[in-house]
N, C-alpha and C positions, 0 to 999 in steps of 0.2 A: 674418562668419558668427558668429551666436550660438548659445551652445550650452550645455547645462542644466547646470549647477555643484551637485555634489554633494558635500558635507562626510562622509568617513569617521567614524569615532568615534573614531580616535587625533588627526585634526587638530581634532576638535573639541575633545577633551583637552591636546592640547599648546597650543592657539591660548589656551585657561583659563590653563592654567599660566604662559605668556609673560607674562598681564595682572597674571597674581595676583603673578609676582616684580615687576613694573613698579609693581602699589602698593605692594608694601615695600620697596621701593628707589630708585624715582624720585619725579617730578612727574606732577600731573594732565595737564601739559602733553606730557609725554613718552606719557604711556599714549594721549591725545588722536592725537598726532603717528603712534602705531604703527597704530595703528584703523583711522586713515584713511589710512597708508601699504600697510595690510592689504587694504582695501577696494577702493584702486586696483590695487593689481597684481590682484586677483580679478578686478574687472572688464575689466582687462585680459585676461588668461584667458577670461575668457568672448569676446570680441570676436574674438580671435584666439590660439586656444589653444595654436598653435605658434609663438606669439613669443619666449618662453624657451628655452634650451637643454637637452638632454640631461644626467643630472643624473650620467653616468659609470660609476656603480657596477651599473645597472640599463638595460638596454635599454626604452625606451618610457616612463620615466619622466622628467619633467623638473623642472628646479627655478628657481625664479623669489625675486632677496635682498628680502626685507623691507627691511631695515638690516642694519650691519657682525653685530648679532647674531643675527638668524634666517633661515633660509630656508626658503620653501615647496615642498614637492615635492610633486607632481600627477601624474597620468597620463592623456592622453589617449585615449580611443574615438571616432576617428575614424567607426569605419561607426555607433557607436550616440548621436553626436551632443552627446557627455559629456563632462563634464570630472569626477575625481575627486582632488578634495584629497587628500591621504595626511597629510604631517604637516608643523605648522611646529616646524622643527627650529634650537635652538640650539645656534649654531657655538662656542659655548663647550665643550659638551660633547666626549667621546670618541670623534672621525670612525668609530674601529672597531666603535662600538652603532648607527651609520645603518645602515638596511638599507636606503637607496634608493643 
């Protein structure tokens, strides 16, 4: 079942931020490698939007690892046939500022 994938405006924000520290810090290879590890799990999501797990802190949200440093969290609308990004969140940061 596919289902329309909608970007909020923090994951559209955090998804910037992940790239922009990956060009001051990594390889083009690396930033390459995130894109398109980004782009799979999305499309994953869309295919089958409850194939990740419940993200814990939040009922109905779930979250899906990028790699060992980010993860995406989404929430699913089942009756309205939606998927919406929330944020891609680095696990580096202070678990107590997630709000999913």
């Amino acid at each position: 079942m596919a289902v329309e994938v909608l970007w909020s405006d923090q994951a559209k924000k955090t998804y910037a931020g992940n790239i922009a520290y990956l060009e001051e810090h990594w390889t083009g290879t690396e930033i390459s490698k995130f894109i398109l590890r980004a782009q799979y799990v999305v499309l994953n999501i869309e295919n089958n939007p409850e194939l990740y797990s419940y993200s814990g802190k939040k009922k109905k949200i779930r979250k899906a690892v990028i790699n060992k440093r980010v993860t995406l969290y989404y929430s699913f609308r089942k009756s309205k046939g939606q998927v919406i990004l929330l944020s891609f969140w680095n696990n580096y940061m202070d678990d107590k500022k997630r709000k999913f």
